[in-house]
C-alpha positions in Angstrom: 9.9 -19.0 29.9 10.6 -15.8 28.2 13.1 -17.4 26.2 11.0 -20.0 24.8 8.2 -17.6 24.2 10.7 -15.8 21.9 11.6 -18.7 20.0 8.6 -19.6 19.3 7.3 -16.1 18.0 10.6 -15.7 15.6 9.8 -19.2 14.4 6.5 -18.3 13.3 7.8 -14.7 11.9 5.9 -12.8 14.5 8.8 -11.4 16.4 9.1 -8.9 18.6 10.6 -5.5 16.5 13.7 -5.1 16.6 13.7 -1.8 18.1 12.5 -3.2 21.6 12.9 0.4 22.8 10.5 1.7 20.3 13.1 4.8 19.7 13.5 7.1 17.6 10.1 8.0 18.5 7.3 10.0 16.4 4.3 11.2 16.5 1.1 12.6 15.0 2.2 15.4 13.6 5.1 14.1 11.5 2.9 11.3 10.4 0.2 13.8 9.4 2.9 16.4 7.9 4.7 13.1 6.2 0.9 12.2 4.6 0.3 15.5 3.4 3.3 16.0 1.9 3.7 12.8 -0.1 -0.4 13.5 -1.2 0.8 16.9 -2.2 3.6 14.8 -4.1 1.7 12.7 -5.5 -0.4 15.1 -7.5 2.9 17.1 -9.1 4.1 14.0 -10.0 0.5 12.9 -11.6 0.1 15.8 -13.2 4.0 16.2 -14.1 3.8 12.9 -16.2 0.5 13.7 -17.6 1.9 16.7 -19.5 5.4 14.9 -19.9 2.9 11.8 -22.3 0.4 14.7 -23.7 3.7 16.3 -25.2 5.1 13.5 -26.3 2.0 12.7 -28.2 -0.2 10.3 -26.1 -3.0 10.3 -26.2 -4.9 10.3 -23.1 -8.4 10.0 -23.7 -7.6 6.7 -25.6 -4.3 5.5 -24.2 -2.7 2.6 -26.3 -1.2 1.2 -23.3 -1.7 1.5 -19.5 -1.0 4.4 -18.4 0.2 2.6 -15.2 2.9 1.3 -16.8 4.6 4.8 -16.3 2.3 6.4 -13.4 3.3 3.4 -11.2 6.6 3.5 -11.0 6.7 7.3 -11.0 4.6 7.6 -8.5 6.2 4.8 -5.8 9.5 6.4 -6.5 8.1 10.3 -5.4 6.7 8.2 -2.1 9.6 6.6 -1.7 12.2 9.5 -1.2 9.6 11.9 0.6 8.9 8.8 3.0 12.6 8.5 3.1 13.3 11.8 4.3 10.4 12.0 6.7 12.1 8.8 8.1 15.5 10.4 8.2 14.0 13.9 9.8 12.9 11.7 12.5 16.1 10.2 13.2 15.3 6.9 12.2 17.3 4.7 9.6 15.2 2.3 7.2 16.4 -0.4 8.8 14.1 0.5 11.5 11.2 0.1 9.8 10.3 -3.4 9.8 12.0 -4.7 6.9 12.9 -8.3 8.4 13.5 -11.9 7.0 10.5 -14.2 6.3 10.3 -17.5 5.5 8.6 -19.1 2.5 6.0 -20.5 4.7 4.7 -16.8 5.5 5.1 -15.2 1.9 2.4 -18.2 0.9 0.4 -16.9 4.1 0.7 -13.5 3.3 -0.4 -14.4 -0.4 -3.2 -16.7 0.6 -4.1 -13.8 2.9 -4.1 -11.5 0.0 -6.4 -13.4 -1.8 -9.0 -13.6 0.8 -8.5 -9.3 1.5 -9.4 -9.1 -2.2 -12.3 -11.1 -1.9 -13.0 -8.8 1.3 -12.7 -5.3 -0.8 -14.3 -6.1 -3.7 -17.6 -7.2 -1.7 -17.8 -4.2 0.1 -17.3 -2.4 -3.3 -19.9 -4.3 -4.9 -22.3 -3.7 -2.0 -21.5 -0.1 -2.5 -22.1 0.2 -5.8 -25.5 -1.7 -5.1 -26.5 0.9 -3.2 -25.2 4.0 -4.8 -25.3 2.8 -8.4 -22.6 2.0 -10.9 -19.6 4.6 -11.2 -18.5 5.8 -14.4 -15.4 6.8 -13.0 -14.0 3.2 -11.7 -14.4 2.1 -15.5 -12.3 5.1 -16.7 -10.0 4.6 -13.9 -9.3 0.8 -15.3 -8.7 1.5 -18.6 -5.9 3.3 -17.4 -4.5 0.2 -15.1 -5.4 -2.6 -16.6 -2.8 -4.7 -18.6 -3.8 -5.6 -22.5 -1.2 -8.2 -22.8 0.8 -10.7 -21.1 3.7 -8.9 -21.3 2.0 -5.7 -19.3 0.8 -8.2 -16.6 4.1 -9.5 -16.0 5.4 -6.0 -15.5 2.8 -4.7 -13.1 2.8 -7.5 -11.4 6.9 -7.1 -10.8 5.9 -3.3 -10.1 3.2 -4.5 -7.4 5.6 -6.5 -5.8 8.9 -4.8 -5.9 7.3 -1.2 -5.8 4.3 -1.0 -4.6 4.0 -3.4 -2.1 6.6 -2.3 -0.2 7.0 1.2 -0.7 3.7 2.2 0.4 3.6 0.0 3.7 6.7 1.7 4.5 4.5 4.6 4.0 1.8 4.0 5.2 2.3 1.4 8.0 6.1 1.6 8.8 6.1 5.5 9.5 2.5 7.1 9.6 0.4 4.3 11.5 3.6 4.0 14.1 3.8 7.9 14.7 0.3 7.9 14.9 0.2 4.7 17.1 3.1 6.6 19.2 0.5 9.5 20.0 -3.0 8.2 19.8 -2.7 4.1 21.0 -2.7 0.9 18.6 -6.4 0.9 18.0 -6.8 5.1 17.3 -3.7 4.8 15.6 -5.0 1.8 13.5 -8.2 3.4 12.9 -6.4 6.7 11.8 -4.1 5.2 9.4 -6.6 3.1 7.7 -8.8 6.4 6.5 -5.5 8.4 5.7 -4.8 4.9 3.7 -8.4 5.6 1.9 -7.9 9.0 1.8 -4.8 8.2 -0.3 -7.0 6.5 -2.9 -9.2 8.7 -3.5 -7.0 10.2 -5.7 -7.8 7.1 -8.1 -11.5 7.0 -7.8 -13.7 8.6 -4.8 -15.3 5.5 -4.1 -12.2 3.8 -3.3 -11.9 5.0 0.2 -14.2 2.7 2.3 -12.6 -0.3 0.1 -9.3 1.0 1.0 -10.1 1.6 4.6 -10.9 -1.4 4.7 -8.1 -3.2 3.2 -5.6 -0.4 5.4 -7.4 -2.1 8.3 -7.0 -5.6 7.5 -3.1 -4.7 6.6 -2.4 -2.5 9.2 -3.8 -4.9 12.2 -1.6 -7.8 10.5 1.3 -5.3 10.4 0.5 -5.3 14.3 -0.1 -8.8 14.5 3.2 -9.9 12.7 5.0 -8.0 15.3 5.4 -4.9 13.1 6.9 -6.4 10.1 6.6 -5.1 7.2 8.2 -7.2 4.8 5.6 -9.7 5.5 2.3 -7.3 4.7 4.5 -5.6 1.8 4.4 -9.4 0.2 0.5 -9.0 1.6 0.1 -5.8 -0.1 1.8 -6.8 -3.3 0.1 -10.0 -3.7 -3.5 -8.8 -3.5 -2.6 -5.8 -6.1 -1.2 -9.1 -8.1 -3.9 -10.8 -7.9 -6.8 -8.1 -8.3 -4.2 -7.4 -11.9 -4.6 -10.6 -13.0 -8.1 -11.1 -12.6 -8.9 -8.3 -14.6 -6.5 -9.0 -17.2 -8.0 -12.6 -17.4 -11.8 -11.7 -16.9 -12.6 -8.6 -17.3 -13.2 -7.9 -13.3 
């Protein structure tokens, strides 16, 4: 019976993880010292490339491209190797984390998925502008992310999927919502992750956080409901950023 229950979860990419044992094991307190330290930086790196393009001559105020172009990748990679290391102080290996074959079947899922999350965000963002008011800052913030041209699109769209998708559920998912999962339960641990996910995005635009919350709960639950796999809400992930980039680009939104 066991057997066939297996089968029938790896078929539909919702396997048990591959660490059955759930060790290494980690907790609060590396998950919490691993986000503060990546938010930490996060900001050097910000302000690092911000005085790298002010030298160079950009001009910031009126940027002739998105500044995302460069932020993005910077950024991702500065998460990346912090992440890395948190995952290596722990005596975990990446392969650990999640990163597991899926079919085609699921990447459509997972994309058809993030379609419906952005739908999902952007009404509670509208219903919180509705009641706060319109925020200057979220129109600043997308002149600086929004492509201009086809050929931006296609690269932040490459960036969304290669980069940011799955670097920051490895982040965020594969090693702080497990330690904190590890200490607190799945549903505290859930809950946790999500605002430290919001938290995160605050460093965009305030008013991002209960969006992102949001969005870090809708990920994170399918990160437990997938069996802990994060290559399948990293193609979640990247997909809605996709989408949400390409809507903009095309309309304005």
């Amino acid at each position: 019976m066991n057997s066939k229950v297996a089968k029938v979860a790896q078929e539909a990419d919702m396997s048990i993880p591959i660490e059955t044992s759930d060790k290494p094991r980690w907790g609060a307190k590396s998950a919490f010292l691993c986000y503060l330290t990546v938010v930490v930086g996060v900001l050097i790196v910000a302000a690092f490339t911000g005085l790298l393009l002010r030298f160079s001559g950009f001009n910031l105020a009126e940027p002739p491209y998105p500044i995302s172009l460069v932020s993005i990748p910077a950024n991702e990679i500065s998460i990346l190797l912090l992440t890395l290391a948190f995952i290596k102080r722990s005596g975990a290996s990446i392969s650990q984390m999640g990163f597991r074959k899926i079919s085609a079947a699921t990447v459509i899922k997972m994309t058809i998925l993030g379609a419906a999350l952005l739908l999902l965000t952007a009404t509670v963002g509208a219903t919180q502008n509705a009641i706060l008011g319109h925020d200057p800052a979220e129109q600043i913030f997308a002149k600086f992310v929004v492509p201009r041209t086809q050929i931006q699109l296609v690269f932040l769209v490459i960036f969304a999927m290669v980069l940011v998708g799955p670097i920051e559920e490895l982040f965020a998912r594969a090693y702080i919502q497990k330690g904190l999962e590890n200490h607190f339960g799945r549903v505290k641990g859930l809950l946790l992750a999500s605002l430290l996910f919001g938290m995160l995005h605050a460093l965009n635009v305030v008013r991002a956080i209960i969006p992102t919350f949001v969005a870090g709960l809708f990920l994170g639950y399918m990160w437990q409901k997938t069996g802990r796999n994060t290559t399948s809400v990293a193609v979640l992930h990247g997909a809605y950023d996709s989408i949400a980039l390409a809507l903009a680009f095309l309309f304005g939104v």
